[in-house]
Each structure stands twice: as structure tokens, then as C-alpha cells.
C-alpha positions as CSV (number, residue, x, y, z in Angstrom):
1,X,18.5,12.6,12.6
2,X,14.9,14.1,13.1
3,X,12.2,11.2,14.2
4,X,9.2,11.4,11.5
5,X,5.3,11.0,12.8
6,X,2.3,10.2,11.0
7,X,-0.7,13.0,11.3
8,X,-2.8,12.5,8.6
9,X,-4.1,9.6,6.6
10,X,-6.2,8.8,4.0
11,X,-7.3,5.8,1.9
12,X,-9.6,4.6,-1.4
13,X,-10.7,1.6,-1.6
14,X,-13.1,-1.6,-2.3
15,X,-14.7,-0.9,1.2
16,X,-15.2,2.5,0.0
17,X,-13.8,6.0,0.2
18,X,-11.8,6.9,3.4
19,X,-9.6,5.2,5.9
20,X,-12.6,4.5,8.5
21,X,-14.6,1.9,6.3
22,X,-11.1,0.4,5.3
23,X,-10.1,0.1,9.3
24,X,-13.6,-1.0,10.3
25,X,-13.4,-4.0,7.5
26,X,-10.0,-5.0,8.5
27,X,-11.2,-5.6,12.1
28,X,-14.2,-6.9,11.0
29,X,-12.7,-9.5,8.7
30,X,-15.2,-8.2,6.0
31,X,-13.8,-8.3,2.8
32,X,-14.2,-6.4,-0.6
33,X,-12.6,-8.9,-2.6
34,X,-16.6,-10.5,-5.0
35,X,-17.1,-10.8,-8.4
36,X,-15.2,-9.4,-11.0
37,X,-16.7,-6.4,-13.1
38,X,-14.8,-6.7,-16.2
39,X,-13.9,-4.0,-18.2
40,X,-14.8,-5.7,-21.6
41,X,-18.0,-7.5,-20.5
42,X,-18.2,-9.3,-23.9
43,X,-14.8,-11.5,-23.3
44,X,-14.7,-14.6,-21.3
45,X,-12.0,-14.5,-18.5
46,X,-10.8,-16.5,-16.1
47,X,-10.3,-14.4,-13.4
48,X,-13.5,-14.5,-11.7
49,X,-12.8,-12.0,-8.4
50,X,-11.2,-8.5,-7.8
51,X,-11.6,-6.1,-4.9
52,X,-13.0,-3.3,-7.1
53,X,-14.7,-0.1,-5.9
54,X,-18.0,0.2,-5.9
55,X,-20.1,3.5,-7.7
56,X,-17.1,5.8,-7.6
57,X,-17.6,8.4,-9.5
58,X,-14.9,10.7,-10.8
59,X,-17.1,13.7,-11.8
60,X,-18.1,14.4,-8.2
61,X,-14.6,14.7,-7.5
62,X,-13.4,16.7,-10.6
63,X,-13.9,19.3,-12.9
64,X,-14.1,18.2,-17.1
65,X,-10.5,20.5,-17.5
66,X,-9.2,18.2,-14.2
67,X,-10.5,14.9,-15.4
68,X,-9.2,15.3,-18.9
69,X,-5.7,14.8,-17.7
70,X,-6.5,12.1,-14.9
71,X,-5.9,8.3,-15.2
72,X,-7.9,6.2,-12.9
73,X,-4.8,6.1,-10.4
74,X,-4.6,9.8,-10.3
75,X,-7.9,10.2,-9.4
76,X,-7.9,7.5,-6.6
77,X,-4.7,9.4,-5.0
78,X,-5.4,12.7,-5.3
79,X,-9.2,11.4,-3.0
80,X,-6.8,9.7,-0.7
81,X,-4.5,12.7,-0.3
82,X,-7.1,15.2,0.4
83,X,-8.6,13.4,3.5
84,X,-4.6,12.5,4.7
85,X,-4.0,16.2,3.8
86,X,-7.8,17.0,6.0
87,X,-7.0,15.0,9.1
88,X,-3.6,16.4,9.3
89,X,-5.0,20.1,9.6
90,X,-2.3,20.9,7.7
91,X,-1.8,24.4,5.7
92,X,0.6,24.5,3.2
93,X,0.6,28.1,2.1
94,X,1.2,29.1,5.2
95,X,4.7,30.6,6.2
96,X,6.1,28.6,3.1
97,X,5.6,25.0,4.7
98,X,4.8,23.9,0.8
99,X,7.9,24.9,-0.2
100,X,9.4,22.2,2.5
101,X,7.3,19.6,1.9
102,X,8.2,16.6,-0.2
103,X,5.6,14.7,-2.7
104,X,6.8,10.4,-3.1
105,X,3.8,8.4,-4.8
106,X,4.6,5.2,-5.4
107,X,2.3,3.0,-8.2
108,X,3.3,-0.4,-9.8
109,X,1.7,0.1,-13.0
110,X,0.7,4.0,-13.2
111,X,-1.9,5.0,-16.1
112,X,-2.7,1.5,-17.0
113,X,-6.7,2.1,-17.9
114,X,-5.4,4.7,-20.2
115,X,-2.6,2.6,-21.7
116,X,-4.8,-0.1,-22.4
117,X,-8.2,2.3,-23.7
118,X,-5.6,3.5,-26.7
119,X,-3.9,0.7,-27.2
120,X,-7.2,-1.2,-28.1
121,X,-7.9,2.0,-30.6
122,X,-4.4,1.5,-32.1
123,X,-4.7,-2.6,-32.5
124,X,-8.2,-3.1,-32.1
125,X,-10.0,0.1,-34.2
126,X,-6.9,0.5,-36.2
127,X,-7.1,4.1,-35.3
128,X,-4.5,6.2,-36.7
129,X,-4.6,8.8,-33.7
130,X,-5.2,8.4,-29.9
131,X,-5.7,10.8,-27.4
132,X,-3.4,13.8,-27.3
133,X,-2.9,13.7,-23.2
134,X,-2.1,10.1,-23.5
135,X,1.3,10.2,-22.1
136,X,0.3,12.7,-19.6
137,X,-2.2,10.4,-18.5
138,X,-0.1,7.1,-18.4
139,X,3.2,8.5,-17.6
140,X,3.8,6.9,-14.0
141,X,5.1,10.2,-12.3
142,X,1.5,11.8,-12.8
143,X,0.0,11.0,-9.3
144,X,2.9,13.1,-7.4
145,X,2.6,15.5,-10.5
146,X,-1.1,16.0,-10.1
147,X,-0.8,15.9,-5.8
148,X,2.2,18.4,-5.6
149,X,0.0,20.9,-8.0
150,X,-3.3,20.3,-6.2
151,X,-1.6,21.4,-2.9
152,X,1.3,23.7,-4.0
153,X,3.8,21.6,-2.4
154,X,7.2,23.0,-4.3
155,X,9.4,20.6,-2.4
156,X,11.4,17.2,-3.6
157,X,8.1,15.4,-5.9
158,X,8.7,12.2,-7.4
159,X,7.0,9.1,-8.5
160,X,8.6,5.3,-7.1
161,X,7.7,2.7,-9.0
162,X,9.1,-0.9,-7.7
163,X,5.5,-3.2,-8.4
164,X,4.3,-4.5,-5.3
165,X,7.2,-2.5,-2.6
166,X,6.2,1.0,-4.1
167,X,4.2,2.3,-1.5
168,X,6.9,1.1,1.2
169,X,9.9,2.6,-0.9
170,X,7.8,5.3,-1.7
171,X,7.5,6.5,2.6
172,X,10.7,5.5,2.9
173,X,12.1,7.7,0.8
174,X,9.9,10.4,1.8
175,X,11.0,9.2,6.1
176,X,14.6,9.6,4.6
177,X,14.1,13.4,3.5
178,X,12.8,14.5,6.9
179,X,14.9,12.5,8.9
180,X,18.2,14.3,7.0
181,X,16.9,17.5,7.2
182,X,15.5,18.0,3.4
183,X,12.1,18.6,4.1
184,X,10.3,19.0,7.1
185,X,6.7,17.6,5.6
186,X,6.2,14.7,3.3
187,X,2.4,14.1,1.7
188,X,3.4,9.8,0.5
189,X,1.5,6.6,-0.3
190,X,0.9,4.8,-2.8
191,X,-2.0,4.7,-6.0
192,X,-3.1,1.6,-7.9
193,X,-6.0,1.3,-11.1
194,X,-4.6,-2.1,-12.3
195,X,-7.9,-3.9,-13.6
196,X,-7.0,-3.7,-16.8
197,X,-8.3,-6.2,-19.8
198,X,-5.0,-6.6,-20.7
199,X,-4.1,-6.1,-17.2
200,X,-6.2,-9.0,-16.5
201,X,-4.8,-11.3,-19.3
202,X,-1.5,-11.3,-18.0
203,X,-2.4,-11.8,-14.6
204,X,-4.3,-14.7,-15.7
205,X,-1.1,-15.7,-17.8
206,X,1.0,-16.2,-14.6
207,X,-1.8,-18.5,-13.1
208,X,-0.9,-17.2,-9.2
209,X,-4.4,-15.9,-9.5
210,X,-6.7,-17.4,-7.3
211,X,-10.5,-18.5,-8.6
212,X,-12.7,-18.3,-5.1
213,X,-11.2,-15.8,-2.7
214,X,-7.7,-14.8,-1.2
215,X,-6.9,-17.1,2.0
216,X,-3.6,-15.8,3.0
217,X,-1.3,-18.4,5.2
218,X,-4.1,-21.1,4.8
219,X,-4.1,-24.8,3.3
220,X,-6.8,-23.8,0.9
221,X,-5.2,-20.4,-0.5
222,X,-5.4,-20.4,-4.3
223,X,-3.2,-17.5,-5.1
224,X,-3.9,-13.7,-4.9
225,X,-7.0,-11.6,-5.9
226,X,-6.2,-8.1,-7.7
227,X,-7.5,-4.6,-6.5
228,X,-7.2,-1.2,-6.3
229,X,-7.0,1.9,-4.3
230,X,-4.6,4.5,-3.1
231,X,-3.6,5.7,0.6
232,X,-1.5,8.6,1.8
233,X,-0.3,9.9,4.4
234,X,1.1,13.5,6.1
235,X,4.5,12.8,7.7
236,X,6.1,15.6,9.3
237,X,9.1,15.7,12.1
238,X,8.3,15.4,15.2
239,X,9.7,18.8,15.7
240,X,7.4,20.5,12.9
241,X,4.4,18.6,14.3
242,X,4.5,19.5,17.5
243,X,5.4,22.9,16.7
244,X,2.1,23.4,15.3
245,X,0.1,21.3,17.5
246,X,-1.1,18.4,15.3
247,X,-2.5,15.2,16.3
248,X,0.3,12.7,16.1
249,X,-1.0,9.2,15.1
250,X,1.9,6.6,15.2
251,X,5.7,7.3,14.7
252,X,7.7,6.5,11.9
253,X,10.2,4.8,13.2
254,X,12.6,3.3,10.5
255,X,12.4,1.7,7.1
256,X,13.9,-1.3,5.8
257,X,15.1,-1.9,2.0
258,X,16.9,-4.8,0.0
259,X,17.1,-6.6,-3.1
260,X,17.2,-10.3,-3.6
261,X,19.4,-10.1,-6.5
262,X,18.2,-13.3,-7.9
263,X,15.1,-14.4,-9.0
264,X,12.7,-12.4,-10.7
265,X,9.9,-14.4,-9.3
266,X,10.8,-16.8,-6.7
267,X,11.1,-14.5,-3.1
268,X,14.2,-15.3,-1.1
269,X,13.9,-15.8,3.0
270,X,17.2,-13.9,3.2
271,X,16.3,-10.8,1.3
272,X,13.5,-10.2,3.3
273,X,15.0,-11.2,6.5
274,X,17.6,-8.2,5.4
275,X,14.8,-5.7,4.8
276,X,12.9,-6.6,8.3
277,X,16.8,-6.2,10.0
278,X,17.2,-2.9,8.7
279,X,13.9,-1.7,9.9
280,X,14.2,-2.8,13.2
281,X,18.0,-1.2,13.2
282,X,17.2,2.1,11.6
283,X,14.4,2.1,14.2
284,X,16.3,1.3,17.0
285,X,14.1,-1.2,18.1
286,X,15.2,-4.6,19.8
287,X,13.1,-7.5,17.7
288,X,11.6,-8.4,21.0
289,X,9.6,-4.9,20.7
290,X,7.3,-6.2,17.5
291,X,3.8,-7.3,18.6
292,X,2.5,-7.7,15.1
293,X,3.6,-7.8,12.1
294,X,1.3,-6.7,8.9
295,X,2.7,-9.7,6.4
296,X,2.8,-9.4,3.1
297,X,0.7,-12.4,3.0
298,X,-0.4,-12.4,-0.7
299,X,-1.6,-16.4,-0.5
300,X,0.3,-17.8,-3.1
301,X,2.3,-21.1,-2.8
302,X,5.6,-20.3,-2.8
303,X,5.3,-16.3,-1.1
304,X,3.2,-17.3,2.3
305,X,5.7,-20.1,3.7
306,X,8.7,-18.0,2.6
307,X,7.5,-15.0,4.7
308,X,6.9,-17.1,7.5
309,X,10.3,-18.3,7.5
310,X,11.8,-15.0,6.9
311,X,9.8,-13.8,10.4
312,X,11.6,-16.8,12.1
313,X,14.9,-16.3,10.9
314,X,15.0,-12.6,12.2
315,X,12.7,-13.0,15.2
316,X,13.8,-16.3,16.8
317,X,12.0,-17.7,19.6
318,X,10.0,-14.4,19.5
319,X,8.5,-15.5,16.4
320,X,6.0,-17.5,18.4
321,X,5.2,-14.2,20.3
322,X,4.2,-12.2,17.5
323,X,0.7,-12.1,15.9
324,X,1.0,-11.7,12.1
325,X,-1.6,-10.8,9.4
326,X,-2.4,-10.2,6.4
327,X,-5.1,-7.7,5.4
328,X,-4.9,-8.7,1.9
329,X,-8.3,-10.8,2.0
330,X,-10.0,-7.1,2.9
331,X,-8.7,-5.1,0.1
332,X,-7.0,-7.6,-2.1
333,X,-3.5,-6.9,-3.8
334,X,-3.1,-3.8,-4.7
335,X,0.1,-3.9,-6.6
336,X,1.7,-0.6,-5.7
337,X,-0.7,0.5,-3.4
338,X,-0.8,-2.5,-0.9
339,X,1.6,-1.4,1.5
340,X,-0.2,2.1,1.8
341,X,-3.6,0.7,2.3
342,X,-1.5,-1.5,4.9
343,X,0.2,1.0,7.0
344,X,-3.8,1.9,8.2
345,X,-4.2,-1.3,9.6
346,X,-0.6,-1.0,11.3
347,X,-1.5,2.3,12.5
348,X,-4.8,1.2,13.7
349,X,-3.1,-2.0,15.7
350,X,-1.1,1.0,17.4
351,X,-4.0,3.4,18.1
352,X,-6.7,1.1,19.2
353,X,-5.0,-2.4,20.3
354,X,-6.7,-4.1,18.0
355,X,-5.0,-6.6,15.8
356,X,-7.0,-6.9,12.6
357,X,-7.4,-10.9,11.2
358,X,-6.2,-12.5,8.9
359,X,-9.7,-12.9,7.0
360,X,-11.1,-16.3,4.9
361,X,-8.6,-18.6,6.8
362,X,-9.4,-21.9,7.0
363,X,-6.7,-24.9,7.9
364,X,-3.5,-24.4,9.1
365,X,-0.8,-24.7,6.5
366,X,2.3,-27.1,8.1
367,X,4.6,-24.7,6.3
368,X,2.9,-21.9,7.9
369,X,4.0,-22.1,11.6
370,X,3.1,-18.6,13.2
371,X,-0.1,-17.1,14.9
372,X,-1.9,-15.7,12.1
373,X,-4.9,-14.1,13.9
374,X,-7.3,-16.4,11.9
375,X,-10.6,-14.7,11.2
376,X,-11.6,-12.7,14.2
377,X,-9.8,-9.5,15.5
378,X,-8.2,-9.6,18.5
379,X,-7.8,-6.8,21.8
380,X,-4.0,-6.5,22.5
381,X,-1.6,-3.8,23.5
382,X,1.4,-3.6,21.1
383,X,4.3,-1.4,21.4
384,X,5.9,-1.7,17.8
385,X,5.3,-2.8,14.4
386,X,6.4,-3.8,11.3
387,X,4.5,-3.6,7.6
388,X,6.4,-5.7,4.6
389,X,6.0,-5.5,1.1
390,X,8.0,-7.9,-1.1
391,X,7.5,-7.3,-4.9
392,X,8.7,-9.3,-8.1
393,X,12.0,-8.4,-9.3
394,X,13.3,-9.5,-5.2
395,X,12.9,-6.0,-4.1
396,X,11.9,-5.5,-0.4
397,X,10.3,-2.7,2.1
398,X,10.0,-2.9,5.1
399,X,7.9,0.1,7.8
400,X,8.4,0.0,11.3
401,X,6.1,1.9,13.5
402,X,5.6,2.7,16.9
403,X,3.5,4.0,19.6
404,X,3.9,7.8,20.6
405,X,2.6,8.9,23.5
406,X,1.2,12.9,23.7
């Protein structure tokens, strides 16, 4: 099996474009999470907050012909790819590296501003026509359509789409092809445009969304707080990488996948204890390696103590070791997206020993037991870590990372 490393990233979101304003806000504690622009500013909703971005504008990224075919969530991935695809000093046309590279995009809800823009002409105008590149717009597949074409990458392209594990799936399929052999470059992430009216409406309809801020692990959470974005990454084997000299920013050192096969809501402690397991053994690494652990941490009731329980169950006494955040009061949830916007602050832990905090915490919950980082970033050295996403439908992924030295 080939070890994967990480060479290029990128990110999009509420703290603006690129991965450096999205680091510096994780280990600042400054979130992006205010006031909710809504998309139909005539209709009352409840959902008050978002982490939305600010004064992007599309046509300073795209042409007309380009923008005629792109949703929202294309447009946030393919900005996010480019800078991955920049750092990584990467060329694809160049003795037919495109034609071994693999495209995996993960989204939870693909084209959903599109969706919902022509369904309100079919229900609400009673139009009898919508827009002929509708289903190229919303079709979920389109981001790794749109990223494979923009960099000629003829490899293995596929969209994952598993709500709120995408982006993890999404690398870890994309680890799994390099690691076997059947590509030697991967461009992966994850893309999210979620903010939706009816988006919205059935958020609101679930009532886990909170009506202040998002306080993951604390007394006073309220539920989550929606956003969007996108991040990607460049994975390449370590062989490839070094082959050409790149800059190698963490390894990739296993991923960790498994279904709850029960409720389509409720989390289960074992399922994502089985996902964290498998990370740690695909990575070879003993538990007692994690120093932090980027939690899912969406600050809902039932998801926060069940995490924490999970951690304990596979770490042990260790689990009073480990610092654990979650970033999720920088960015918000991103649905598909979160674990890609995520993996930067996991990366960053590794690069800069800093472990970001987790931001807006207040009072202790009893049923949250571990050492949350609460509100200021701390200076430490850590050799490994571990990113989880746990999504409706019980389906679990888990990244583990690790230092690499030059």
C-alpha cells in the first residue's frame, strides 16, 4: 500500500475566500456564524443565524458561458480547488499526471439554490418551463464534473454524497485509490450551497436549529447553525510527491468508515467508536498517538454527549489526555462540506501546534466529560490526529492524520 500526503489545500468560506482567513479564525475563536441573509427577504423565518459568505461574487470568478452551467456549490468548489490545485504547484498536463489523477467531491445537497429558484417558478409562478441546464446545474455529480474539466484530470471522477460524512467519504475514497495503486494524484473535498428557502424551512422543521449561536459541547448549546463553503485538497503518494519535490503538509494516514444501521436520526456511540477504530488501524497508529481530535461537535442535544462517549469508549483512560474541538462555531455546519473545511484546522494543529478552540463555550455540560479547548487556542505539539463526521442516516467517517517530517 502506497502512504498518501496532503500538498495542497484550499477552502471558501464565511471567513472569506482561502484557507488562511479560515485557519486564522479557527485559532482565533472568531466566528462567521451572524445574522441570517435570507434568500426571500419578504418571509418571516425562524432561523435567525447562518455562517454565510460575505460579497462573493461569482462573475469575478467566471465567464457568462461558465456561470450559466454553475450552481452556487460548483462555484464555491471549483474557488477552493484552484488555490488546493495553486499551493500544490501541481501540473497536470505534464507527462500525463491528469490522466492518473482521481476527482471525489463530496456535497450533501448538490444544486440546491437551483432546485429551489425553479421549483418556486413551477409552484409559485406557475411557469410552464424552467431553465434548460436545470439538471446540469442541480445534478449532485456536477462539482467533480466541473473540477475534472477545469483541470483535465481524466482519471477516476465521481461525486459522494452521504449528508453530513461526504467530505470524509469523499477523501477516503480518493486515499483508497492511491493507496491501491489506481491513481497516483487525487484533487478531493467537499462543496456545500445549502441556504436554501426551502432549505431553510426544513431545517427549521426539525427544530435542532439553534436561535443565538452554535456552542458546541456546552450547557447552553441550542442546536446547530447552517453554512456553507467548500475545501479541497491535492493528495498524492508519497512516492509521486517527493518525486517532484512538493511541499508535503500532513500525511494521510488512514480513514475510518461505518454505518449505524439503525436510526435515521439518533447517532449511535458504537458506530462511531467503529469508524474512529478503523482509522486508527488502517493508520497504524496506537490510540495513545491522538493529541486532538477535531469532533464533530455539531451542539445539538443528543449528538455532543454521544461523541464524547464514543471518544471514551475507543480512547480509555487516554481520553482524558486528548484535547478535542469543534470548529463548528467558526464556520457553522456545513452539511457536506464540514469535514473538508475541518481537515484545515487538523492540518493546521499538525503544522503549527496550535490546537484551535472550541469557540462560544460557556458551562461545562455533565455529559460532556473531556477537554474541550474552551474558547482560547492553545500551543501544543501533537503527533496524530483524528477529524469525524457523523451524518443522518448513521453513516460515519472518520480521517486520521499525521505529522511528516521533510
Amino acid at each position: 500500500m502506497h502512504r498518501v500526503v496532503i500538498t495542497g489545500m484550499g477552502a471558501v468560506s464565511a471567513l472569506g475566500l482561502g484557507q488562511a482567513p479560515l485557519w486564522r479564525a479557527m485559532v482565533e475563536g472568531r466566528s462567521g456564524i451572524g445574522p441570517l441573509r435570507s434568500p426571500e427577504p419578504d418571509v418571516a423565518l425562524r432561523m435567525k443565524v447562518a455562517a454565510q459568505l460575505a460579497d462573493f461574487d461569482p462573475a469575478a470568478h467566471f465567464d457568462d458561458a461558465q456561470l450559466s452551467l454553475l450552481d452556487r456549490v460548483s462555484q464555491l468548489g471549483l474557488v477552493a480547488a484552484r488555490e488546493a490545485v495553486a499551493q500544490a504547484g501541481i501540473d497536470f498536463a505534464a507527462g500525463g499526471v491528469g490522466a492518473r489523477t482521481a476527482t471525489v467531491v463530496g456535497t450533501g445537497t448538490g444544486g440546491e439554490i437551483s432546485r429551489d429558484s425553479q421549483s418556486r417558478r413551477v409552484y409559485r409562478d406557475n411557469s410552464a418551463r424552467v431553465h434548460p441546464l436545470s439538471i446540469l446545474r442541480t445534478m449532485p455529480n456536477a462539482p467533480a464534473s466541473h473540477i475534472s474539466m477545469e483541470f483535465g484530470l481524466t482519471g477516476p471522477a465521481f461525486g459522494v454524497v452521504s449528508a453530513c460524512a461526504s467530505s470524509n467519504h469523499a477523501i477516503i475514497q480518493a486515499m483508497a485509490m492511491l493507496r491501491s495503486g489506481l491513481a497516483d494524484v487525487a484533487l478531493t473535498g467537499g462543496t456545500e450551497a445549502c441556504l436554501s428557502l426551502c432549505g431553510i424551512r426544513a431545517w427549521e422543521a426539525m427544530r435542532v436549529v439553534a436561535d443565538d449561536t452554535c456552542r458546541p459541547f456546552s450547557r447552553q448549546r441550542r442546536g446547530l447553525v447552517l453554512g456553507e463553503g467548500a475545501g479541497m485538497y491535492v493528495l498524492e503518494t508519497l512516492e509521486h510527491a517527493r518525486r517532484r519535490g512538493a511541499v508535503i503538509l500532513a500525511e494521510l494516514a488512514g480513514g475510518g468508515m461505518s454505518a449505524d444501521a439503525g436510526d435515521i436520526v439518533a447517532p449511535s456511540v458504537d458506530g462511531a467508536a467503529r469508524a474512529m477504530r478503523m482509522a486508527l488501524d488502517v493508520a497504524g497508529l496506537a490510540p495513545e498517538r491522538i493529541g486532538y481530535i477535531n469532533a464533530h461537535g455539531t451542539a445539538t442535544a443528543v449528538n455532543d454527549p454521544t461523541e464524547t462517549r464514543a471518544i471514551r469508549q475507543v480512547f480509555g483512560a487516554h481520553a482524558d489526555r486528548l484535547a478535542v474541538s469543534s470548529t463548528k462555531a467558526i464556520h457553522g455546519h456545513a452539511l457536506g462540506a464540514a469535514g473538508a473545511l475541518e481537515l484545515i484546522a487538523a492540518v493546521g494543529a499538525l503544522r503549527e501546534d496550535v490546537i484551535p478552540p472550541t469557540a462560544h463555550f460557556i458551562d461545562p455540560d455533565p455529559l460532556c466529560d473531556l477537554d474541550y479547548v474552551p474558547n482560547i487556542a492553545r500551543e501544543q505539539r501533537v503527533e496524530a490526529v483524528l477529524s469525524n463526521s457523523f451524518a443522518f442516516g448513521g453513516l460515519n467517517a472518520v480521517l486520521a492524520l499525521r505529522r511528516i517530517e521533510p
